[in-house]
C-alpha positions in Angstrom: -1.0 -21.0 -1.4 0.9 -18.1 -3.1 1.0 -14.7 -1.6 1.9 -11.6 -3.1 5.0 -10.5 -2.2 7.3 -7.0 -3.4 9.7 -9.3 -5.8 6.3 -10.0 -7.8 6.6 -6.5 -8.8 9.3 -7.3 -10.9 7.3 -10.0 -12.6 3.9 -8.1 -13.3 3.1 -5.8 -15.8 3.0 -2.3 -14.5 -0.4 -2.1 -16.0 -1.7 -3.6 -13.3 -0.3 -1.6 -10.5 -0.9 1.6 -12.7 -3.2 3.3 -15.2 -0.6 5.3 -15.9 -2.5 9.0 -15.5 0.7 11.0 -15.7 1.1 10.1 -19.1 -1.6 11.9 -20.9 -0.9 10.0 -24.2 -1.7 6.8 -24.7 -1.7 4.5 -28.4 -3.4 0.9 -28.3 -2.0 -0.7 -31.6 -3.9 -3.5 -32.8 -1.4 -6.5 -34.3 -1.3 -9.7 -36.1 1.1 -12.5 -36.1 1.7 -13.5 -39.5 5.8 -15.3 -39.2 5.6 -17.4 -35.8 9.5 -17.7 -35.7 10.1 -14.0 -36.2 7.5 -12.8 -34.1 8.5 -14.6 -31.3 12.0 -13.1 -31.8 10.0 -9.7 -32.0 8.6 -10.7 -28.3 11.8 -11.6 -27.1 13.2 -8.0 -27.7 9.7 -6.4 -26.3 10.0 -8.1 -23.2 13.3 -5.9 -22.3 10.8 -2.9 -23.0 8.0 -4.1 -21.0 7.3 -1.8 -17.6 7.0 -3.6 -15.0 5.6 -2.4 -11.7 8.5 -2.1 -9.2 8.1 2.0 -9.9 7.1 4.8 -11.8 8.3 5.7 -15.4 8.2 9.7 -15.9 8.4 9.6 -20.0 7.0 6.5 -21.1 5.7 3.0 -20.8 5.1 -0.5 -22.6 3.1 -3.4 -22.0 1.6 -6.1 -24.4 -1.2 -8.3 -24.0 -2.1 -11.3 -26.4 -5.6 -13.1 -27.5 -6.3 -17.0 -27.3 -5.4 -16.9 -31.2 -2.4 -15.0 -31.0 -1.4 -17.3 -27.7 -1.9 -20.0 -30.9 -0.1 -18.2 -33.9 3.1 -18.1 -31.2 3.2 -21.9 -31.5 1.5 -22.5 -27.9 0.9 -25.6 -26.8 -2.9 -27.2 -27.8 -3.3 -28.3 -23.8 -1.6 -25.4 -22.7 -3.9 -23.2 -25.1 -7.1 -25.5 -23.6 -6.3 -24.6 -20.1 -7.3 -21.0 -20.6 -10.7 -20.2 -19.1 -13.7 -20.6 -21.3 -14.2 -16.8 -22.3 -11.0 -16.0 -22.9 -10.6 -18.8 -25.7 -14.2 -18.4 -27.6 -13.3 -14.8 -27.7 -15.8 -11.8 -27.0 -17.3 -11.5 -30.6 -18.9 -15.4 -30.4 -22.7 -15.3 -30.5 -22.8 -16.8 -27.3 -21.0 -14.1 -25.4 -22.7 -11.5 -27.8 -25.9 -12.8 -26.0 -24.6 -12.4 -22.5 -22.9 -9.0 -23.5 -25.8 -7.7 -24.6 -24.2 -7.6 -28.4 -27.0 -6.5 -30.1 -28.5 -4.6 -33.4 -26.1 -1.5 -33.9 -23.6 -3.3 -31.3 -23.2 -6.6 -33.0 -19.6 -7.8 -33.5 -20.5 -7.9 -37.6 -20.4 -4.1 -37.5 -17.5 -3.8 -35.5 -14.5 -2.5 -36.7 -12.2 -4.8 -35.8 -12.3 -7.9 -32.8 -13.8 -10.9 -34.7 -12.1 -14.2 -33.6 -11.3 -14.8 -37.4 -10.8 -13.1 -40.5 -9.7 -9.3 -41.4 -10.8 -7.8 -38.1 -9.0 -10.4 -35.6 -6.5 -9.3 -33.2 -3.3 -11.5 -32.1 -1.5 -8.5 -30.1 -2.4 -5.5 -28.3 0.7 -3.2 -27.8 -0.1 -0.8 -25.3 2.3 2.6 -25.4 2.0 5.2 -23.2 4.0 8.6 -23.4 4.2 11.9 -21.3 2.8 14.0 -25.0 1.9 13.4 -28.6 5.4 13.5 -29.3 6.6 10.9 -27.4 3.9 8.9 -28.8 5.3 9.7 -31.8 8.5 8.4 -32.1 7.7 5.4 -29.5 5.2 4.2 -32.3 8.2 4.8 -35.1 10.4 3.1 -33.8 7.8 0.2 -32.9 7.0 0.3 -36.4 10.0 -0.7 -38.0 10.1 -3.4 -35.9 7.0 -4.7 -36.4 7.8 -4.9 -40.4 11.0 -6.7 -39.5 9.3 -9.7 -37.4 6.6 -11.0 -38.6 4.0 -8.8 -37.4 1.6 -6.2 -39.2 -0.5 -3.4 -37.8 -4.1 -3.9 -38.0 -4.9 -0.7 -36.1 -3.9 2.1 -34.3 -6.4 3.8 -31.6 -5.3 6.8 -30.0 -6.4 7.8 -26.6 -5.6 10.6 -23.9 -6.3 11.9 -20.6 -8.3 15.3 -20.7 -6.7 17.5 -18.1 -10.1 17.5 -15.7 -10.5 13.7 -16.2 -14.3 14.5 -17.7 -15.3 12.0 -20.3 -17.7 13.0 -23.4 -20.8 13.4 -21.7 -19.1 15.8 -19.4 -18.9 13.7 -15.9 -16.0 13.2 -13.8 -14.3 9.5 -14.7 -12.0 6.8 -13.1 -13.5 6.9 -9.4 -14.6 3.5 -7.9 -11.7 1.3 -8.1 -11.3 -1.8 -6.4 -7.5 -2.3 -5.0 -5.4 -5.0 -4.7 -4.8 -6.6 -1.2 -1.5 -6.6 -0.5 0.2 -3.6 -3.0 0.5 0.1 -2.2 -3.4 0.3 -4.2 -4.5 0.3 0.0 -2.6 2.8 1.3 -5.6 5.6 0.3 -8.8 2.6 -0.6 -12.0 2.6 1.6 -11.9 -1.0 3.6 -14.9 -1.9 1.4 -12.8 -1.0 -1.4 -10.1 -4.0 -0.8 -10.5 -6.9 -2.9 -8.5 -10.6 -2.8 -5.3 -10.1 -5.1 -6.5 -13.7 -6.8 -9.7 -11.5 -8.2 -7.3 -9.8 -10.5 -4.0 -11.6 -10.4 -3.6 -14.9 -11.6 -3.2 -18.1 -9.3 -3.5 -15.9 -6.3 -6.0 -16.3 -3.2 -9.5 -15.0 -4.3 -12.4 -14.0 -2.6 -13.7 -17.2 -2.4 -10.3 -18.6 -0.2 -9.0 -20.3 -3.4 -6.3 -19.9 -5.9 -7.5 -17.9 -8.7 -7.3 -21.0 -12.3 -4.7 -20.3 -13.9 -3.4 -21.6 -17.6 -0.4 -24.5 -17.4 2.0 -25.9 -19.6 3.7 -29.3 -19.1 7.0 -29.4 -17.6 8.4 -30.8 -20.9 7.4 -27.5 -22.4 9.5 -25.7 -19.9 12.5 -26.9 -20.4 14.8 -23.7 -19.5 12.7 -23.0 -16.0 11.2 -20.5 -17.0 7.8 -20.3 -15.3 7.1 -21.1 -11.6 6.2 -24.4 -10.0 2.4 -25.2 -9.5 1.3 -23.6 -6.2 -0.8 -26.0 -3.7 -4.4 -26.0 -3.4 -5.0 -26.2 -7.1 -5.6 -29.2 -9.1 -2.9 -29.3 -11.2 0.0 -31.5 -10.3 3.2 -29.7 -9.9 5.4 -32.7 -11.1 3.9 -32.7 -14.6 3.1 -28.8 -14.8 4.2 -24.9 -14.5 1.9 -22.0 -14.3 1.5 -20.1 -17.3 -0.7 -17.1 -15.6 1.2 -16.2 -12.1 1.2 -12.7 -12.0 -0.9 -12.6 -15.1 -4.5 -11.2 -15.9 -7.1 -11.5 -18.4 -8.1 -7.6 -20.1 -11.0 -6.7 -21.5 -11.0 -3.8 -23.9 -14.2 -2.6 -25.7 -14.2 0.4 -28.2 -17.7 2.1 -26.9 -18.3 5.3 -29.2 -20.4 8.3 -27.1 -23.0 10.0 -28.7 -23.4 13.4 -26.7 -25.4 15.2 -28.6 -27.9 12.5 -28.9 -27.7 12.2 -24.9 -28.2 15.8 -24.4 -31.3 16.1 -27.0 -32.9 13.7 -25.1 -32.3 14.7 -21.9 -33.5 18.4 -23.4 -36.6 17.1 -24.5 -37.5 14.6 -21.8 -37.5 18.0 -19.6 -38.6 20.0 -21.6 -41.5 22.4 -19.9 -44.7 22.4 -20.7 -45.2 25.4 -22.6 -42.6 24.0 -25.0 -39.7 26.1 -23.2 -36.1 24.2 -22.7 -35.7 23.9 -18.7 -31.5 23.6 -18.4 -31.5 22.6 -14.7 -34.1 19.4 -15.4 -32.0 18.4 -17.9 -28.8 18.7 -16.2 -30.4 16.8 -12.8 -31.7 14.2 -15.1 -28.1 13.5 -16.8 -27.1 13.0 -13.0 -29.8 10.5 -12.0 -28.7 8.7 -14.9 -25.0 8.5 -13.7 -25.4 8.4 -10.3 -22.8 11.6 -10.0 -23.0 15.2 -10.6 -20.7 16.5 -13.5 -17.8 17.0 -11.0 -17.9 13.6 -9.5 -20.0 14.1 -6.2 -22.0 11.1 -5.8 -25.7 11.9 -5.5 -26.0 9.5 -2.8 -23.5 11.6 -0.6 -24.7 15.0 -2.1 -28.4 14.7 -3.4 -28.9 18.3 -4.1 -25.8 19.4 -6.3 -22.4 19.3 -7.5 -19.3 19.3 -4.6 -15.9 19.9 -5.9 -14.4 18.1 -2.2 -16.2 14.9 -3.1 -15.4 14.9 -6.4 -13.4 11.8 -5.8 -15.7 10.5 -2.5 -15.7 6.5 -3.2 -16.2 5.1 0.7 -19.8 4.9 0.7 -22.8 2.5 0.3 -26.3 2.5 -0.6 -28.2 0.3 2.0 -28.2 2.8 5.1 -28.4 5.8 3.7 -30.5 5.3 0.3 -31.9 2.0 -0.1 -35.1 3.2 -2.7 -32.9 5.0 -4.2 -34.7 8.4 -3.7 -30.9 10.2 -3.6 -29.4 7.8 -6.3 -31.9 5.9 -8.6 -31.6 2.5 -8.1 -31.3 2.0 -12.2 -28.6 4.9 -12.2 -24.9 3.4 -14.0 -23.1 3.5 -10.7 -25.4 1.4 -9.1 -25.7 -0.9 -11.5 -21.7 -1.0 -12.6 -21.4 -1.6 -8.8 -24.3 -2.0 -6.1 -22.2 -2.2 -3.1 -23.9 -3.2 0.1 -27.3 -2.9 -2.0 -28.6 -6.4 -3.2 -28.6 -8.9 -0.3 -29.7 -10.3 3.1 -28.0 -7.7 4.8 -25.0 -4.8 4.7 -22.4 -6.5 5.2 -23.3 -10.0 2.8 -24.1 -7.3 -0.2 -20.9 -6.4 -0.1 -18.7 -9.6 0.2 -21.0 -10.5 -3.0 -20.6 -7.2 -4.6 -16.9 -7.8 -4.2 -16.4 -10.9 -5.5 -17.8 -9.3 -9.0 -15.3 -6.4 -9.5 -13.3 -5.0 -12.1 -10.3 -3.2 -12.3 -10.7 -0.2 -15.1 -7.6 1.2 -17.4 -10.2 3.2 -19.6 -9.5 6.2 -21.8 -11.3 8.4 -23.8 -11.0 9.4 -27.7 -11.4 11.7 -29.8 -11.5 15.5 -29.3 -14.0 17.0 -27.3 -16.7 18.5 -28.6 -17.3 22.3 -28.8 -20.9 22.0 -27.8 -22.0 18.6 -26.9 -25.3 19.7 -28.0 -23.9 19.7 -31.9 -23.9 16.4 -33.6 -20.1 17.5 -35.2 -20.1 14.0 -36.6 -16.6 13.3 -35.1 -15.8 9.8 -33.8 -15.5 10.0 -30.1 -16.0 7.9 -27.0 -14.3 6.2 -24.3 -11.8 2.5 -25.2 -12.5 0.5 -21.9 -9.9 -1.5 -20.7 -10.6 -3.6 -17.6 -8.8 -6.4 -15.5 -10.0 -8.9 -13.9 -9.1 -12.6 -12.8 -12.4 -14.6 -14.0 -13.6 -12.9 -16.9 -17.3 -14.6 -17.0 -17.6 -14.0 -13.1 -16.6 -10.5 -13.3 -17.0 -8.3 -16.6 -19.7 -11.0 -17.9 -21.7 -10.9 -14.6 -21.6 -7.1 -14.2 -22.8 -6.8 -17.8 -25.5 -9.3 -18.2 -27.0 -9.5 -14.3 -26.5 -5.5 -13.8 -25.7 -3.2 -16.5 -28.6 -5.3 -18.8 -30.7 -7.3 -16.4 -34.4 -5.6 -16.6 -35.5 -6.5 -13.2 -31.8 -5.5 -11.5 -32.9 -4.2 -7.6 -36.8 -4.9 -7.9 -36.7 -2.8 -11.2 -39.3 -3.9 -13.9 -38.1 -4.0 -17.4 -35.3 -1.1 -17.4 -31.7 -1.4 -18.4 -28.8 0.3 -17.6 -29.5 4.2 -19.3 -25.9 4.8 -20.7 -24.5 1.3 -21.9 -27.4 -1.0 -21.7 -28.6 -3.0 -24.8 -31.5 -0.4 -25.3 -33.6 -2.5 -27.9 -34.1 -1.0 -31.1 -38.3 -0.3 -31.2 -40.1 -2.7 -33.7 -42.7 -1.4 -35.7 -44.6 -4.6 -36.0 -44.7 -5.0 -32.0 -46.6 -3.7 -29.6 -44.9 -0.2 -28.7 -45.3 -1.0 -24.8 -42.8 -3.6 -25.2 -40.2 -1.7 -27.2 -40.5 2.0 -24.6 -36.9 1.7 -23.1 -37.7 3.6 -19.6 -35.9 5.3 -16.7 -37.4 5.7 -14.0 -36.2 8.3 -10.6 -37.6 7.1 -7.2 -39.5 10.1 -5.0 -41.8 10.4 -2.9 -44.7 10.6 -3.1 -44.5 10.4 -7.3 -41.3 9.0 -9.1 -40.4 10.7 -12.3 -39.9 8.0 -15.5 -39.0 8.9 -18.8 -39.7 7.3 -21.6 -37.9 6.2 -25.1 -34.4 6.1 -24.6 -32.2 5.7 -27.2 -28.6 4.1 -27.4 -25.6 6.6 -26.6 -23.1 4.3 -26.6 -22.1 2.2 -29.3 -19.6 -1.1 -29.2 -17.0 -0.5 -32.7 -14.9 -2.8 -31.7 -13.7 -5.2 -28.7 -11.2 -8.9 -28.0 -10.7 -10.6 -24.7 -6.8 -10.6 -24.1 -4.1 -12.2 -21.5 -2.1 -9.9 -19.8 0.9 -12.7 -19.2 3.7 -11.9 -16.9 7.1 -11.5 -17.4 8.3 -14.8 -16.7 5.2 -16.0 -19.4 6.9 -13.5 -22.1 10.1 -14.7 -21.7 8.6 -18.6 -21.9 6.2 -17.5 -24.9 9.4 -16.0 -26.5 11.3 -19.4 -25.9 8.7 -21.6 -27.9 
């Protein structure tokens, strides 16, 4: 079986290894195919721009990403495009995975701006630029331009994204803390021993938790004529005389457009707090955004520091739930953090909860949008939010799983018909039903009386979103070959 080894370095994107977060800049530009020959000349000169992850780049970095149609409008293979996994080639915006996703009302893929699998709105590229300030970003998008107009290949869209300089997304918490990292790379050196995850749960073809080699997308050997990819690795089912692996040192991304609504989450959180003379009670509302998250504004987790914000813990990320707070009296047991990932929570036993919990991980490359606001408590009607961007290995076992039997499952941890309170598919209240059925609830664990709130409303809404292959560069160079 393959093991990970420094030369791979050379051969994965750096987007892997790295979010990048010295480059405060970053531009996601949406492309289509529309001249197969010229755009996989195009490719062929990208791939000598492509980081890699054998080090760090101090100005700027590239790396592309392509969907199951754009895999197709390169000239792929039909069996080589039939050996991707299930998810990756019905695309995210299918009404299937819409139901899974939780795709819903205000979230559904028809008022997206941009991700359907066909028409106006489908994606065949995502170019991914990042740069050390705006003007970097500047003139690495200029001269990407020109090229794109010269090969075959037209912009769609362009999303901008940054890094504020305290890390804070729009609802004013603390972001990028509880990563998974990758057995075997320098991602160990400062992760938590719970924290370690197979490098087959993100990288292609490689062990995964469950001791076998990640599936991986092949071509036939035919196809392959110039050697470019790698021979079949043992253990799999694929026969190594006939076929080459297409997604060594590859990995599938997921990239959602969520916008944030803050002042809608702060007007709720004012009035489900508010006093009962009528008077606004500040410290209610800020301990009730909290339970919600599952951290204080700084990043603390409530389960290590119940009773306030803690600067030294801001980025605390060794802990688990079971020992410590299993009714979730510290951290509700419906909070986002516990939901996005229950650790040693759900199972038979410590130790069990968080093999399991493990083997559903996600590696995030998130960044958020749009300016931020003046007084979240303003509705400024600016478009603002956070472009998720996660990796993982198996997208239905991973992102799918986390968002349909965590984020949206309504009896997640013994809970009884609550969803996640910042990205759950919060059901739009039908007049016509009963209005029981439609009261989207939260509810905060005490003793002896728990707190619940009632009516939430959505904060987040999907604008956009495409499942995407990551390849390597050994794949670029063979996709640029066809």
């Amino acid at each position: 079986m393959a093991e990970l080894k420094p030369e791979d370095m050379k051969d994965i994107q750096g987007f892997v290894m790295s979010g990048y977060a010295h480059l405060t800049c970053v531009s996601y530009t949406l492309l289509r195919v529309d001249d197969m020959a010229a755009a996989r000349r195009w490719l062929e000169n990208l791939t000598n721009e492509v980081t890699t992850s054998e080090g760090k780049q101090e100005l700027s970095c590239l790396n592309v990403a392509l969907t199951h149609h754009g895999l197709k409008q390169l000239g792929l293979a039909k069996d080589a495009l039939d050996s991707f996994s299930r998810p990756f080639i019905e695309g995210m915006s299918t009404s299937h995975r819409s139901r899974i996703l939780g795709d819903a009302d205000a979230n559904e893929p028809a008022n997206w701006d941009w991700g359907s699998n066909d028409g106006a709105k489908a994606v065949d590229v995502l170019l991914l630029l990042f740069g050390k300030d705006e003007q970097t970003i500047a003139d690495l998008m200029k001269d990407q331009s020109a090229k794109f107009t010269q090969n075959g290949i037209s912009e769609l869209l362009t999303l901008a994204a940054g890094r504020q300089p305290d890390s804070h997304e729009h609802f004013g918490f603390a972001d990028g803390m509880g990563q998974p990292a990758i057995e075997g790379t320098f991602q160990t050196r400062d992760a938590a021993t719970r924290n370690v995850i197979k490098a087959g749960e993100i990288l292609l073809s490689y062990v995964n938790d469950y001791g076998k080699p990640a599936n991986s997308p092949m071509v036939s050997l035919a196809s392959d004529k110039n050697g470019l990819l790698p021979l079949v690795i043992e253990g799999t089912t694929e026969d190594p005389s006939t076929r080459r692996d297409l997604g060594r040192n590859g990995t599938y991304v997921v990239f959602r457009q969520l916008r944030q609504h803050p002042a809608k989450f702060y007007h709720y959180l004012d009035e489900a707090t508010r006093k009962a003379n009528g008077e606004l009670d500040p410290e209610a509302s800020a301990w009730l955004a909290a339970k919600m998250v599952g951290r204080w504004p700084d990043g603390a987790p409530l389960v290590l520091s119940p009773d306030g914000g803690n600067p030294a813990l801001g980025t605390a990320d060794d802990f688990g739930f079971r020992d410590t707070d299993a009714r979730g009296f510290k951290c509700p047991i419906g909070s986002h953090i516990r939901r996005s990932n229950p650790r040693d929570s759900i199972g038979p036993d410590g130790p069990t909860a968080q093999i399991t919990a493990n083997r559903h991980r996600i590696l995030r490359r998130g960044r958020s949008y749009g300016h931020r606001p003046a007084d979240r408590r303003i509705d400024d009607g600016v478009d603002r939010g956070l472009h998720f961007l996660c990796l993982n290995a198996d997208i239905e076992r991973q992102f799918e799983f986390v968002q349909q039997t965590w984020v949206n499952n309504p009896v997640f941890g013994g809970l009884n018909g609550e969803v996640d309170p910042l990205i759950g598919n919060i059901k739009k209240a039908d007049p016509n039903e009963d209005p029981n059925k439609c009261d989207a609830i939260f509810t905060v664990p005490a003793d002896p009386l728990r707190t619940r709130v009632h009516k939430l409303e959505r904060f987040v809404t999907v604008k956009g979103g495409a499942y995407f292959f990551l390849p390597s560069m050994s794949a670029l160079r063979y996709l640029a070959s066809l």
